[in-house]
MARDO-123157 format. One record per residue (C-alpha): x, y, z. Coordinates in pm, 1 decimal, always signed. Example, Ala and Ser with C-alpha at 12.3 -4.5 7.8 and 13.67 -1.06 7.14 Angstrom:
residues 2
<<+1230.0; -450.0; +780.0>>
<<+1367.0; -106.0; +714.0>>
This chain:
residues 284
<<+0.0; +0.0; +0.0>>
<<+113.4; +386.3; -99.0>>
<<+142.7; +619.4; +214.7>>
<<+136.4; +976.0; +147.5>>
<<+254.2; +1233.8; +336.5>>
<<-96.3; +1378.2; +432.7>>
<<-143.6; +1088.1; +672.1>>
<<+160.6; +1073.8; +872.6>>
<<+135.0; +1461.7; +930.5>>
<<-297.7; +1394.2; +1033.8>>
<<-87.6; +1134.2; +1293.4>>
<<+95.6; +1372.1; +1426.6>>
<<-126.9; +1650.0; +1490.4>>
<<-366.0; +1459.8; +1679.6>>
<<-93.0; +1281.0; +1867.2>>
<<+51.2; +1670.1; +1957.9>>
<<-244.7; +1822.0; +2055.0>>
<<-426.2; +1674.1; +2380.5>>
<<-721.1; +1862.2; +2300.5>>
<<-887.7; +1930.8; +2004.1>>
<<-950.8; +2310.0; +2049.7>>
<<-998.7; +2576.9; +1792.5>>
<<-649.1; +2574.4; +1745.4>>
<<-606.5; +2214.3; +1642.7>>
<<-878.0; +2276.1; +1348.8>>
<<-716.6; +2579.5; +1220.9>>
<<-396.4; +2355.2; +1192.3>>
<<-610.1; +2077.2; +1032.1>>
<<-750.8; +2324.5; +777.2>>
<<-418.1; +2483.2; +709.2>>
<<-263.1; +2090.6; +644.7>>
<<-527.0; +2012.6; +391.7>>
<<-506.4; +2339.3; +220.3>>
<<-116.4; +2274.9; +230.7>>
<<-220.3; +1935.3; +65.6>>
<<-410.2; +2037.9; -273.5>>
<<-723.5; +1946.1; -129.6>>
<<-900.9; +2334.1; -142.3>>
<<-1017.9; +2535.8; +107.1>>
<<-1401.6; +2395.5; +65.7>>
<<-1277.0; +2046.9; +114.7>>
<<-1021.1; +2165.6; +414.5>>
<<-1335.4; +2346.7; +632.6>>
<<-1605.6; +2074.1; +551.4>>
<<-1331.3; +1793.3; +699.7>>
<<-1234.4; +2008.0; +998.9>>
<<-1633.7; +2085.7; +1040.9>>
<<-1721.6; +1740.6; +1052.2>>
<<-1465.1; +1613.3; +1289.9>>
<<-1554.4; +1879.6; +1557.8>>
<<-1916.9; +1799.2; +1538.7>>
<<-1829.0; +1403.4; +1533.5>>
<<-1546.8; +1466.1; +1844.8>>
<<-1329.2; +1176.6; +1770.3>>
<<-1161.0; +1017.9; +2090.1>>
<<-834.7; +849.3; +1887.8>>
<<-599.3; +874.9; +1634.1>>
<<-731.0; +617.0; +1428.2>>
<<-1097.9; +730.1; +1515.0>>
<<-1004.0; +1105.9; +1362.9>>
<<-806.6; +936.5; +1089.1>>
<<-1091.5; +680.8; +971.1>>
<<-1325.8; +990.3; +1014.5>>
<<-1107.0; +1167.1; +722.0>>
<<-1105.2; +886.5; +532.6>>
<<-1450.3; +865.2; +509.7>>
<<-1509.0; +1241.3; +420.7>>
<<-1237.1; +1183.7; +159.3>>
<<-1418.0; +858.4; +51.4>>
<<-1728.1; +1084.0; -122.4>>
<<-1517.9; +1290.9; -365.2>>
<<-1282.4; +1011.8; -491.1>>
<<-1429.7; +707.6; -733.0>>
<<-1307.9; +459.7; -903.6>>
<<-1435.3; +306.0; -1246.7>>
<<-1315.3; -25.4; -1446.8>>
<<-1285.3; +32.5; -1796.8>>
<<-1375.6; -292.4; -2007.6>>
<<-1386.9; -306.9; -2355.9>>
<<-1750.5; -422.0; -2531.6>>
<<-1713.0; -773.5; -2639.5>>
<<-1769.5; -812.7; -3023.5>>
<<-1753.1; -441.1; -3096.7>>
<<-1486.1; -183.0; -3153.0>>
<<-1381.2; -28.8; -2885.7>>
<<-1166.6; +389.1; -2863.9>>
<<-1016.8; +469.1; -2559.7>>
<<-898.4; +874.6; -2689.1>>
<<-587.7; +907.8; -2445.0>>
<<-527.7; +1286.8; -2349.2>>
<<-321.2; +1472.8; -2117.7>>
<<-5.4; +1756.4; -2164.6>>
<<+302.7; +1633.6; -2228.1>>
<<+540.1; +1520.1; -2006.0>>
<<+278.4; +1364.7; -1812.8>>
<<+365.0; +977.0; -1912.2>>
<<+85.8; +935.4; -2176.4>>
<<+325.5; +767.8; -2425.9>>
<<+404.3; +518.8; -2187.3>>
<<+83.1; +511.4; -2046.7>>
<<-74.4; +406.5; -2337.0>>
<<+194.6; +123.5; -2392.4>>
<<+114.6; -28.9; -2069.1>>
<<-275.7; -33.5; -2132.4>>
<<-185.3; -214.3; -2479.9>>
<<-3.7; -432.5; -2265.7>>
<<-247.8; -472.6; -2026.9>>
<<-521.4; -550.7; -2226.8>>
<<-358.3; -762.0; -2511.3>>
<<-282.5; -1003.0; -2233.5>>
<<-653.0; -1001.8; -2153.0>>
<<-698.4; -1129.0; -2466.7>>
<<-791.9; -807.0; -2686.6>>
<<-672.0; -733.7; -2999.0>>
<<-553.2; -362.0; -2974.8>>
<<-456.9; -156.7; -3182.0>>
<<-262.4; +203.4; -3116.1>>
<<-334.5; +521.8; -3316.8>>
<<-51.5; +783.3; -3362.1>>
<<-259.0; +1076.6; -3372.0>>
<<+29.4; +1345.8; -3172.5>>
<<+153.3; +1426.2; -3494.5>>
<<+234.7; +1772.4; -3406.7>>
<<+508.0; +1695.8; -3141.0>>
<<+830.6; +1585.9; -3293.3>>
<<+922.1; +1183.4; -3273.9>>
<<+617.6; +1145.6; -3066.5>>
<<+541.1; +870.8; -3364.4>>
<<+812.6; +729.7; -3344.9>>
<<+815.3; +665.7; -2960.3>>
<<+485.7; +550.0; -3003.7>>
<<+613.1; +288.3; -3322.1>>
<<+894.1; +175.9; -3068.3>>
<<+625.0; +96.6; -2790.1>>
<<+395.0; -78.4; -3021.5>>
<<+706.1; -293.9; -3162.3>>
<<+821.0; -359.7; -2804.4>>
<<+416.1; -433.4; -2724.1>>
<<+361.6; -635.9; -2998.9>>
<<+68.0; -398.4; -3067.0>>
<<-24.5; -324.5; -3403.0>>
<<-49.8; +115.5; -3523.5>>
<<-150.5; +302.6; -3764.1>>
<<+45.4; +577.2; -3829.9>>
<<+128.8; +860.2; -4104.1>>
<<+367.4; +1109.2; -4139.2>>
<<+502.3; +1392.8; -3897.1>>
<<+231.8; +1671.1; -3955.1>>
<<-28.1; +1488.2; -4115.6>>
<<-376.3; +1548.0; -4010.6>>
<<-486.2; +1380.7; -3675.4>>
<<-842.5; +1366.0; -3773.6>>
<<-720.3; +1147.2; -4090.2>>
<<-498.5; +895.7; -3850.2>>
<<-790.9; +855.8; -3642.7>>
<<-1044.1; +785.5; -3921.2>>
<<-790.9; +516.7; -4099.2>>
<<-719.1; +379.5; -3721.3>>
<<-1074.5; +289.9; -3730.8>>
<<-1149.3; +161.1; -4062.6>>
<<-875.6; -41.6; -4055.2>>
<<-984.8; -183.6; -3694.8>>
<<-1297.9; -242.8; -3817.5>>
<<-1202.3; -414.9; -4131.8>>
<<-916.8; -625.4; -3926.4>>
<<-1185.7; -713.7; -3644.3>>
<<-992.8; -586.7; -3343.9>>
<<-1139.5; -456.2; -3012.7>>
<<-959.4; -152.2; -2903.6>>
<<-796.6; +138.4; -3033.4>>
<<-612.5; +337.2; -2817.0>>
<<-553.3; +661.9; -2972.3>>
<<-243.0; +897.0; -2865.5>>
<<-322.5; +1283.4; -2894.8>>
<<-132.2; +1603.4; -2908.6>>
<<-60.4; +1744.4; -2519.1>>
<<+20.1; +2110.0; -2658.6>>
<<+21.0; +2323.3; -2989.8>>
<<+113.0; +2694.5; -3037.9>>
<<-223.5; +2773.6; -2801.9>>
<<-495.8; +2634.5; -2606.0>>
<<-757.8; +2764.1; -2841.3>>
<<-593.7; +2539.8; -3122.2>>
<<-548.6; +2221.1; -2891.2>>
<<-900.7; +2241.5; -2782.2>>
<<-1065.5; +2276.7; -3150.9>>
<<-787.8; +1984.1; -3293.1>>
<<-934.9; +1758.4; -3007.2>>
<<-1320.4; +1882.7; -3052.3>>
<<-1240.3; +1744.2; -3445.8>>
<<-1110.6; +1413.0; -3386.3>>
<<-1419.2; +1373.3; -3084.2>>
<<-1639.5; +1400.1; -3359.8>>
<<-1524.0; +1148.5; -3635.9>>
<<-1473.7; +886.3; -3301.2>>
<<-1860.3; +961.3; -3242.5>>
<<-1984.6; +975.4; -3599.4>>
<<-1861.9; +590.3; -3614.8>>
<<-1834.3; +435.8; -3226.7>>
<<-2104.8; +366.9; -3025.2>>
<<-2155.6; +613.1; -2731.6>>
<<-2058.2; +319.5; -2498.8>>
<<-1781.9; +194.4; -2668.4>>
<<-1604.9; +526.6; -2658.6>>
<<-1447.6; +612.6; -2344.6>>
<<-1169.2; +953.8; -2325.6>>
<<-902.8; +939.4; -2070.6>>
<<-662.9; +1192.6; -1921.1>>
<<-333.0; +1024.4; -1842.2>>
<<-251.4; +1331.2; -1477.3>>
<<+75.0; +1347.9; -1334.3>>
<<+20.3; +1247.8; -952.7>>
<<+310.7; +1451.3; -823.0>>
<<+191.3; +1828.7; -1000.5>>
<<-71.5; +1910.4; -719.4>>
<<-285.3; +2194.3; -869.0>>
<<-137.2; +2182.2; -1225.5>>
<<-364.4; +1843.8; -1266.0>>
<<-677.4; +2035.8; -1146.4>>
<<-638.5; +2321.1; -1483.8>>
<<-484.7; +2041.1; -1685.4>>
<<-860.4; +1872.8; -1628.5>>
<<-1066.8; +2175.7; -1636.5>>
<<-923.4; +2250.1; -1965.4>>
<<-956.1; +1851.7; -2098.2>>
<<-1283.1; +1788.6; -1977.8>>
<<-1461.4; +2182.1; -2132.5>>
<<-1325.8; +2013.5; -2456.7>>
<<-1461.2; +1711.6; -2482.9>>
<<-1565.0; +1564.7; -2174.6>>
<<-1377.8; +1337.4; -1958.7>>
<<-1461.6; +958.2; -1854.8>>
<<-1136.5; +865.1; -1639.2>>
<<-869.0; +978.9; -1509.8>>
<<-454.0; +762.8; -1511.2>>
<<-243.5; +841.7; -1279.6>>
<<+107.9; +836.4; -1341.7>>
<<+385.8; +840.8; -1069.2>>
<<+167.4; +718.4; -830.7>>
<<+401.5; +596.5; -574.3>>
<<+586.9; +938.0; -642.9>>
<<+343.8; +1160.1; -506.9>>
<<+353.4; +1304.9; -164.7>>
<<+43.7; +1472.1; -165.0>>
<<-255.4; +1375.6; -352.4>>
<<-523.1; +1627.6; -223.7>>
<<-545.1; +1766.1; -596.2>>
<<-654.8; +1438.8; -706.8>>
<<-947.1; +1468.9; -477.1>>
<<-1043.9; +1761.0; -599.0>>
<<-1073.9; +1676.3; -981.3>>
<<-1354.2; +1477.5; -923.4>>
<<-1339.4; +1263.4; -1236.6>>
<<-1334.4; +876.7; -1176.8>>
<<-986.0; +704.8; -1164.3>>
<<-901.0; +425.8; -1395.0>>
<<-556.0; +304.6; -1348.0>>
<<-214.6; +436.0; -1174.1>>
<<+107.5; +384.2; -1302.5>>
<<+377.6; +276.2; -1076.0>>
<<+708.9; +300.9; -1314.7>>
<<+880.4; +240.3; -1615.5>>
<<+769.9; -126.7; -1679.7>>
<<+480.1; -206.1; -1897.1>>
<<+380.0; -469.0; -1635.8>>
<<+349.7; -139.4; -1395.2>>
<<+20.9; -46.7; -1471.3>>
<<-288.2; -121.8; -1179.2>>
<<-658.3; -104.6; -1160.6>>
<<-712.4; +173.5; -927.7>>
<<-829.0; +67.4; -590.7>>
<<-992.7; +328.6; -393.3>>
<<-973.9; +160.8; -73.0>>
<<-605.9; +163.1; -62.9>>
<<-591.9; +491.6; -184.4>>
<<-803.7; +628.3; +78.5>>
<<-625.0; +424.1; +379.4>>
<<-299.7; +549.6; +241.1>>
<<-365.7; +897.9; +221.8>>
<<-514.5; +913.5; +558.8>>
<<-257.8; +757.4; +724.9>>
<<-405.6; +427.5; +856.4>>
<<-231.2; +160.8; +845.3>>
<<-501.6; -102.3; +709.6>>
């Protein structure tokens, strides 16, 4: 199990203080403000545990986890049996998506789908070619075209050639930055609208691949993902990097899988349990 660093400072403030007086809930706001999770989230946690008047440490803590436990969720994503399935995989780069996406083909090829990857970042240099490498190293079929070409056209070709091939999943890599928002946002509104125009609206899942460690970076990075084109899931990467993971709370999109390094075998379903106990400090 992850710890963060949330829960073994929530230890020792209610091991310091011997009562818990008003000063004890300023410091519990001001540690949960310190820790991404917002100044909403920080006052309704500190409100609650006052009214509820916890008597130990792992009373207070399990209290926190359970306020935590109603803004974090969790979802599985399965492919549809016997139809084609497009996982769109967003998120800035530098954030691990290349890899990401690797792992997933990993992940579900040994689940028995056929995948195949789209290289649809054609604006970033060699970002094709990384993606080529990962599909060799995968054994994962692509479809690809040339530095510059038109994502909209690698994503239409992805699919016709999925369909005509009968395989299961596409998962299509996307540009994390061009010369402005305003021309990210439109490139991704065009290639969300030849994915619907031929996938069914269940079979069509977008995912933002978050670096776990950036705090309140991830929290614009999702505002500006999900006004675009709607967001399904959230991947974590660096997962058992990140000290504080309050920011992650307060995105409030379900969480699909976390990365825990550079292998493609390092890839989990996200388990919400653990991830609660973890950041609050208990120890099961």
């Amino acid at each position: 199990m992850f710890k963060f660093g949330l829960g073994a400072k929530l230890k020792a403030l209610f091991g310091f203080k011997k009562t818990l007086d008003s000063q004890f809930f300023e410091d519990l706001e001001d540690l949960l403000i310190e820790g991404d999770f917002g100044a909403k989230n920080a006052m309704m946690i500190s409100d609650e545990v006052k009214e509820r008047k916890p008597q130990t440490q792992e009373e207070f803590l399990g209290i926190v986890k359970e306020l935590l436990g109603d803004k974090v969720s969790g979802t599985e994503l399965v492919p549809k049996k016997g139809k084609l399935n497009v996982y769109l995989i967003l998120g800035v780069n530098g954030v691990g998506k290349t890899t990401s996406i690797a792992k997933m083909a990993s992940y579900y090829g040994k689940k028995g789908y056929k995948v195949v990857m789209a290289a649809a970042d054609t604006f970033r240099a060699a970002a094709i070619d990384q993606l080529d490498l990962h599909a060799q190293r995968t054994g994962t079929r692509i479809v690809r075209q040339e530095n510059g070409s038109d994502p909209g056209a690698v994503v239409y070709d992805a699919i016709s050639s999925a369909l005509a091939k009968g395989d299961d999943l596409i998962l299509c890599d996307t540009a994390g930055r061009m010369h402005n928002k305003e021309n990210l946002v439109k490139e991704l509104q065009k290639i969300d609208k030849i994915i619907r125009n031929r996938i069914e609206p269940d079979c069509y899942k977008k995912i933002l691949v978050v670096d776990a460690t950036t705090g309140q970076n991830s929290i614009s990075q999702a505002q500006i993902f999900n006004d675009a084109v709607g967001l399904d899931a959230l991947i974590l990467t660096k997962y058992d990097s990140a000290s504080k993971a309050g920011a992650l709370v307060q995105i409030g999109i379900p969480i699909a899988f976390v990365g825990t390094g550079e292998h493609y075998e390092d890839i989990h379903v996200f388990d919400k349990d653990e991830f609660l106990t973890g950041l609050a400090g208990l120890d099961k």
